[in-house]
C-alpha positions in Angstrom: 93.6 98.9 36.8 92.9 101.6 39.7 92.0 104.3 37.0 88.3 105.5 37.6 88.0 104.1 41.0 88.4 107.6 42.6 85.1 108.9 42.0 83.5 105.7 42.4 85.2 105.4 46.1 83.9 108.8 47.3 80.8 107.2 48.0 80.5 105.3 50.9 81.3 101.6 49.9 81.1 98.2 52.0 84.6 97.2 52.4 85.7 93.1 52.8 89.6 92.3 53.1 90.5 88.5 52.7 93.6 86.1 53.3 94.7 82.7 53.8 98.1 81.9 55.6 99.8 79.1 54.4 98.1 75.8 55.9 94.8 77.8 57.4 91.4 78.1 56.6 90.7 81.8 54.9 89.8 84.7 57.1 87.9 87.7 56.2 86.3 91.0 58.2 84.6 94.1 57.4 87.4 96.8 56.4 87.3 100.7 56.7 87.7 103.4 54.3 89.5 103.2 50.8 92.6 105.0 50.0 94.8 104.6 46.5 98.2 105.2 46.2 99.9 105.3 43.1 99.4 101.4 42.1 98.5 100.3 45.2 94.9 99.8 47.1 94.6 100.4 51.0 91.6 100.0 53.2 91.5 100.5 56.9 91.3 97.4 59.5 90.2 97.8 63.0 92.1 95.1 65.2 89.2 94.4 67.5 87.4 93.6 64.0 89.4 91.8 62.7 91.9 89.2 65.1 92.3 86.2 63.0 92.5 88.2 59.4 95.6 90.0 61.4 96.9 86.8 61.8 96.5 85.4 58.7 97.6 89.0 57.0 100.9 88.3 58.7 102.4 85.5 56.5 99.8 85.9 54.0 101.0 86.6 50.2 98.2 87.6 48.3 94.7 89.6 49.7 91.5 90.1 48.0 89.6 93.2 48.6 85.5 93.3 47.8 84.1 96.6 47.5 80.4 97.2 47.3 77.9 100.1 46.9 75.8 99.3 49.4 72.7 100.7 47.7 73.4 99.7 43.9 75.2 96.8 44.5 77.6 97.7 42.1 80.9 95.9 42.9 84.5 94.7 42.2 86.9 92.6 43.7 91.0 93.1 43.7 93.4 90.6 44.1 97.0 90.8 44.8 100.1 90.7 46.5 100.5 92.5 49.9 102.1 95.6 49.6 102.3 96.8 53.5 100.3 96.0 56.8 101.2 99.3 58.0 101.0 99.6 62.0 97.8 101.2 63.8 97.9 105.4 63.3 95.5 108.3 64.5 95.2 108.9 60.7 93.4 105.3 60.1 91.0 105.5 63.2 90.3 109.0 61.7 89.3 107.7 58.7 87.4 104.4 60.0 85.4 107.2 62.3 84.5 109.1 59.0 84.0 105.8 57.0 81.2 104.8 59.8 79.4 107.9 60.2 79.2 108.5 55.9 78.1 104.4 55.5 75.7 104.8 58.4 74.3 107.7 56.2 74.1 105.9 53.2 72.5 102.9 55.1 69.9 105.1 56.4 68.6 105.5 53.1 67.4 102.2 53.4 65.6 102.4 56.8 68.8 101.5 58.9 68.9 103.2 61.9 72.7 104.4 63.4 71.7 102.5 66.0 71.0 99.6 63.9 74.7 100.2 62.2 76.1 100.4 65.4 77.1 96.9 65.9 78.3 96.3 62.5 81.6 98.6 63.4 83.8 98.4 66.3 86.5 100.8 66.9 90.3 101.3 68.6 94.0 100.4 67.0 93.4 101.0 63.2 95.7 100.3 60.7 96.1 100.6 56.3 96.4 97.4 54.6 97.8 97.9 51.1 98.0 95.6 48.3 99.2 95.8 44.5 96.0 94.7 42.5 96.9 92.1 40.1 93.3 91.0 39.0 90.2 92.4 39.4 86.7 91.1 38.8 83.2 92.4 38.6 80.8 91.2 41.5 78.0 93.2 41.2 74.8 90.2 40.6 73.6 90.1 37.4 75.2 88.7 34.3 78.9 89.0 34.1 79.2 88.1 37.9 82.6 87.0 38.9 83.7 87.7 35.2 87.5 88.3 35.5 87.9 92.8 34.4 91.1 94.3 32.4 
């Protein structure tokens, strides 16, 4: 399911992680980065940007992760069971630092300032959230939106 997703994910992509916790509402924030392993999809989460998803990603069972070229629009989402809400590390806040300053690059060919991008990131305690994808399905507009992907 992961297999061509490397190259792809060398670009810089708009990241969304999403969960419900039994009996709430669903919570969703802006993620960091993209990392595979083996069978298994991690992107980073900054705690300040994300408070109630860290909640909800505590007794939640299954995520979904959106990922978006920001200038195509090309996009898929991944469902699946968490895998591992891995504690905050120097490596992840490394790689949310590279993450922000390669999107704010990408955004600029657009007209987006950094300055602009600025407020879209926040930084401190960063952490990997890994799931096993179990579905995915394409959500780049056009036709075949939403349509389920083998």
């Amino acid at each position: 399911m992961l297999a061509g997703l490397e190259a792809w994910i060398r670009e810089p992509i708009a990241v969304q992680v999403a969960a419900t916790a039994p009996g709430h509402a669903p919570e969703s924030a802006r993620g960091f980065a993209i990392r595979l392993h083996g069978e298994s999809l991690a992107v980073g989460l900054v705690d300040a940007q994300a408070p109630r998803l860290l909640a909800a990603l505590r007794s939640a069972t299954a995520v979904a992760i959106n990922l978006t070229h920001p200038l195509t629009f090309h996009g898929r989402q991944f469902k699946g069971p968490l895998v591992d809400l891995e504690e905050p590390s120097a490596e992840a806040a490394e790689a949310a630092h590279e993450y922000f300053q390669s999107f704010a690059l990408a955004l600029a060919q657009i007209g987006l300032t950094a300055e602009q991008c600025r407020g879209m990131f926040k930084h401190g305690p960063t952490r990997w959230v890994r799931i096993r994808p179990t579905e995915m399905f394409n959500q780049t507009p056009g036709p075949g939106a939403g349509a389920r992907l083998t």
